[in-house]
N, C-alpha and C positions, 0 to 999 in steps of 0.2 A: 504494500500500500504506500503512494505518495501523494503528496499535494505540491499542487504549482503554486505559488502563497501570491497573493497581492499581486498580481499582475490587474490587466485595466481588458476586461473580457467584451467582447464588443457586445454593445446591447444591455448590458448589465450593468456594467461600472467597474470600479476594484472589488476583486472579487477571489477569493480558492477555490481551487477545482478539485477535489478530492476521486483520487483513482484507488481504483481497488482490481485485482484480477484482472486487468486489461480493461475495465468499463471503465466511463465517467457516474462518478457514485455521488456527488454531489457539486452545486456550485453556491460556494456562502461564506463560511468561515468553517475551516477545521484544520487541526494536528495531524499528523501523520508520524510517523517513524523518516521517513525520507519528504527532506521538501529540496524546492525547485524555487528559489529566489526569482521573482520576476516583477520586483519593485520595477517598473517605468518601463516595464513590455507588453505589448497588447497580445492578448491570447485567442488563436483560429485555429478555427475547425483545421485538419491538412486540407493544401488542395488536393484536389483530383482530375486529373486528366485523363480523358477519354476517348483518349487517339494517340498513341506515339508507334513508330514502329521501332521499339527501342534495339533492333539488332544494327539498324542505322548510326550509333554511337559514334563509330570508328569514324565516320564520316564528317564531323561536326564541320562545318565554315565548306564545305566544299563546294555548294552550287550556289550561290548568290546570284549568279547568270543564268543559269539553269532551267531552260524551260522545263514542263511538266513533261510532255512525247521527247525532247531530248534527254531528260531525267529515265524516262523509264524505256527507248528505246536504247542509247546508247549508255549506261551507266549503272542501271539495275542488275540487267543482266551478267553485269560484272561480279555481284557482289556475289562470288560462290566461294563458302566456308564450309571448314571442316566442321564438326562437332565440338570440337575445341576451341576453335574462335569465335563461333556461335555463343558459345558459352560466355567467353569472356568480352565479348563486345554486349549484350543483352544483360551482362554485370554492371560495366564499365554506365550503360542506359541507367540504370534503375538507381545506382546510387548518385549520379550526376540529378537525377529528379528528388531522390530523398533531403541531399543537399541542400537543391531549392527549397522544400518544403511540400515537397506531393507525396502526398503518404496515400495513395491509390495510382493506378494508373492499369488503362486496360491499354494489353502492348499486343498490337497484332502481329502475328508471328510469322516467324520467316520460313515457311513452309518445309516440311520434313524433317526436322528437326525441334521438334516438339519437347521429347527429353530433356535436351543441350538446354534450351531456352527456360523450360520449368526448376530445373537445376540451380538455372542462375538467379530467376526472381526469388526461389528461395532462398537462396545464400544473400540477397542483397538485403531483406529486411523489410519491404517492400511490400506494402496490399496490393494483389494484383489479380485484374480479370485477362486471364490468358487466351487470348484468340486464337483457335488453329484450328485445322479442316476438319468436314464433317467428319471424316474415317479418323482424323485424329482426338478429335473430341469423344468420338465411341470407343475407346482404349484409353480418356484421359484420366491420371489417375496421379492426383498431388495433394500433399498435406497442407496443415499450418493456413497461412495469406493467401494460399494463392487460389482461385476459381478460375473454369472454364469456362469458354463461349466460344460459339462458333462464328469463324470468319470466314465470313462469305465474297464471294465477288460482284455480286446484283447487277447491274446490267448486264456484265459481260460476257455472265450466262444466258443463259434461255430461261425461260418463267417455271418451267420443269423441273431444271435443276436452282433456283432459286427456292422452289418449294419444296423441293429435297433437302435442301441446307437447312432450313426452316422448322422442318417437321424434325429431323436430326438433334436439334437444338430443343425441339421442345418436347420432343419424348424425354431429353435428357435433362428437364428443368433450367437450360441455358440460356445467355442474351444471344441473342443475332447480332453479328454487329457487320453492316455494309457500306461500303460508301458509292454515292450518289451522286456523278458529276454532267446527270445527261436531265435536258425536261424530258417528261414522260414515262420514268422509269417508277418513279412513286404509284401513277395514276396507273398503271401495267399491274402493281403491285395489290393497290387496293383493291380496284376492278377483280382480281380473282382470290379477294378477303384473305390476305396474306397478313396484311398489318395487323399491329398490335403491341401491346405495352411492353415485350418480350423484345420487339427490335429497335436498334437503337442504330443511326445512319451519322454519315460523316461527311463535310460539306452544304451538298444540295445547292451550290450555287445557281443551277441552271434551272431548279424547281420551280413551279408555275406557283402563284399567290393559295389555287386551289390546292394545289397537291402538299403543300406546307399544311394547310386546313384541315387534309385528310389526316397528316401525319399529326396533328393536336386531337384532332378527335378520335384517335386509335389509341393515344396515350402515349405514340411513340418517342423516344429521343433522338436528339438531332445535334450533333458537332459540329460547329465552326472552327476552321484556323485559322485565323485572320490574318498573320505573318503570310505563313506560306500559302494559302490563298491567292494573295495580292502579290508576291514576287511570283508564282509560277505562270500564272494568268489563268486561275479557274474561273476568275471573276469576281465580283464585289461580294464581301463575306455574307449569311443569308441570317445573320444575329438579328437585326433589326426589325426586318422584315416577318422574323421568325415568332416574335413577340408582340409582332402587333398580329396575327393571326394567333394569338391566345395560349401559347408554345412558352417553356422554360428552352432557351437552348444553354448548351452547354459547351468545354471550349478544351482544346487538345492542342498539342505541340504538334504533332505529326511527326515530321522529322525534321532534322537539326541539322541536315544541310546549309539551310538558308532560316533558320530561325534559332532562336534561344532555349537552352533545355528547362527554361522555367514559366511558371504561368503569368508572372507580372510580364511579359511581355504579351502573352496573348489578352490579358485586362486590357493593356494601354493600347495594342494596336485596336480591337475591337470598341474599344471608347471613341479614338482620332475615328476610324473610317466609318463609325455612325454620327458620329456630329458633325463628321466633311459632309454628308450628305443632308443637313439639318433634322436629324431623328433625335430628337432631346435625350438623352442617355444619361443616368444618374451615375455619376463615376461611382459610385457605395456600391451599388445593383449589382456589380460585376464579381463582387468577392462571392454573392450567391451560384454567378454561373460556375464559376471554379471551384466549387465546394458542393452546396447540397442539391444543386441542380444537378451537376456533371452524377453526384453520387446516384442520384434516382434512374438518370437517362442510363448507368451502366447494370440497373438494380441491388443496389447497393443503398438505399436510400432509408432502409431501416436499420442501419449499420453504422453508416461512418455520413461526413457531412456535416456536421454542424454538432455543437455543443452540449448535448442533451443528455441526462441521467440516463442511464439506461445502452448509449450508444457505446461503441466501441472508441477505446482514448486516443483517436489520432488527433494530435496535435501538434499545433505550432506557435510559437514565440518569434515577435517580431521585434526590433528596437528601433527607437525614431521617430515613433507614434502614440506614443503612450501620453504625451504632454496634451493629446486633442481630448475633445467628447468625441462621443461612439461618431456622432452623424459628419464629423468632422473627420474623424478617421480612419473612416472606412473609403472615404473617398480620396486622401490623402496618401492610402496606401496604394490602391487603383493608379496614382499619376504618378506617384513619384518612387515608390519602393521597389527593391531589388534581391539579388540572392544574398547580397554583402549585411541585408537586415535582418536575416536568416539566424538567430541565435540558439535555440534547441526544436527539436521536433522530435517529437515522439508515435509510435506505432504501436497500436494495439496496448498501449499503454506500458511500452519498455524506450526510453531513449536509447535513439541511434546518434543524437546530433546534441550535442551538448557547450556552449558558450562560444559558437562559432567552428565549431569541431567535430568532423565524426569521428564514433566511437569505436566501429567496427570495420573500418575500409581506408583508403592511403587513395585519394582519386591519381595523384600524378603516377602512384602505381597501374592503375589501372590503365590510364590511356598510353602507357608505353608500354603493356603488353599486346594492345592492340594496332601499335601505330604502323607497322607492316600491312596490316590489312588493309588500310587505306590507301598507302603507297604503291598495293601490287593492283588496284582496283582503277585509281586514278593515272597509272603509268598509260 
């Protein structure tokens, strides 16, 4: 049992969060045997992201040019690893996110190597909803953080085998998770009553104002990356858009090619490119997409996400903001906070990251075991 003492808990005020067995057991005043100083840090739910394709790591800064059909005709097909680099690039991903403060993330997997990947979200520490193909998902089989979901390809299949992935998923109680960058792909989908609060989609730039509609009234979830988005040219992010048809959307790194492995950069870019378009956007609004929204869109919403007795203790401690009120800084975080604000975080209610420091991992370790991979990739 610990307490995170006197931190300034958004929404509440100064306040302790009393953990017990991995839960949040209380927010008020209490003792513990172990406490967590957080005089003048503000205390969040972890984020969650729900989109990265963390085998991607190795790659960090390499396509800022990068179109999307350049990205994936000449450059994807590069990326072929062992089980051993799988391993340690899909490592190298999840603690570079824990860092940040994402104490979930659904990482779509790098197909056939399932194992390698499951491996590693374990050893990182990491909640994670594990993405891999239907036939790998009907053998998936991992303990502790980590859950399954099936990742599908949706359009780029036939409706056939979209509904094969589907049914797949939900014989075996899992999310769907597909990305969506065509119009008409949604309304293919509804049309033969596929949707539902089970699938949870990424992008949707190209989606019609209806077929957004379809996806609120199915309960479904929906990803934005606003970064990578707007550098590949999938189009203007569908955040906005997605919210005024009566939607939570939620927001994902993708990959780290061309964007940041943290979510204060998908807050800030998703803030700039809806108020470039004058869509009033509450800078505060945003800490919901990357917390208890993202948590719901991955089904995870009874779990982790937001602050709550009963939930599981993912958390995070920020510095730099604790001198606002809540409604001052939550949107103060939104513009101007970074990974460098990042002081502890915690999972499942054990610190991995402690006064600017993690506890269990060496990251410059990590990226020179991988930095080969990128070099034989980008040669």
């Amino acid at each position: 049992m610990l307490v995170i003492k006197g931190g300034h808990v958004l929404g509440v005020g100064v306040a302790d969060v009393l953990v017990s067995d991995g839960t949040i057991a209380g927010i008020g005043s209490f003792s513990a045997p172990e406490a967590i100083d957080a005089d003048g840090l503000v205390v969040l739910p972890g984020f969650v992201d729900t989109h990265r394709h963390l085998v991607q790591a190795p790659m960090r800064g390499s396509g800022a040019d990068l179109s999307l059909g350049v990205f994936m005709a000449e450059v994807l097909p590069r990326l072929v690893l062992s089980p051993a680099e799988v391993r340690a690039a899909v490592l190298l991903g999840a603690v570079e996110a824990l860092n940040a403060g994402v104490t979930t993330v659904l990482d779509w997997g790098h197909g056939g190597a399932a194992e390698a990947e499951a491996e590693a979200l374990l050893a990182s520490g990491i909640r994670a909803v594990h993405g891999v193909s239907p036939l790998e998902a009907q053998r998936y089989a991992a303990a502790g953080l980590v859950t399954g979901a099936v990742a599908s390809f949706g359009p780029m299949l036939s409706l056939e085998d979209n509904a094969r992935d589907i049914a797949v998923a939900r014989s075996l109680g899992m999310v769907t998770t597909m990305h969506i960058t065509e119009a008409g792909a949604v309304a293919r989908l509804g049309d033969a009553g596929l949707l539902g609060p089970d699938l949870t989609f990424v992008h949707g730039n190209a989606a019609t104002d209806d077929e957004l509609r379809m996806l609120v009234d199915a309960g479904c979830g929906l990803t934005a990356t606003p970064p990578v988005e707007s550098m590949m040219g999938h189009g203007a992010p569908v955040f906005g858009r997605f919210l005024s048809a009566g939607g939570a959307p939620a927001l994902g790194v993708d990959v780290v090619i061309n964007s940041s492995a943290d979510m204060f950069e998908q807050m800030r870019a998703a803030l700039w490119l809806e108020r470039l378009r004058g869509f009033p956007l509450a800078a505060g609004s945003l800490l919901r997409a990357a917390s208890a929204d993202g948590a719901r869109a991955i089904g995870l919403g009874d779990v982790v996400g937001s602050l709550q007795v009963g939930k599981r203790a993912d958390i995070v401690l920020l510095e730099g903001f604790g001198h606002l009120p809540s409604e001052l800084a939550a949107g103060g975080i939104v513009a101007t906070a970074g990974v460098s604000d990042v002081r502890t975080v915690l999972v499942d209610g054990r610190v991995v990251k402690r006064d600017g420091l993690l506890l269990d991992h060496d990251l410059p370790a990590l990226r020179a075991a991988v930095r080969d991979v990128a070099r034989r990739v980008l040669a």
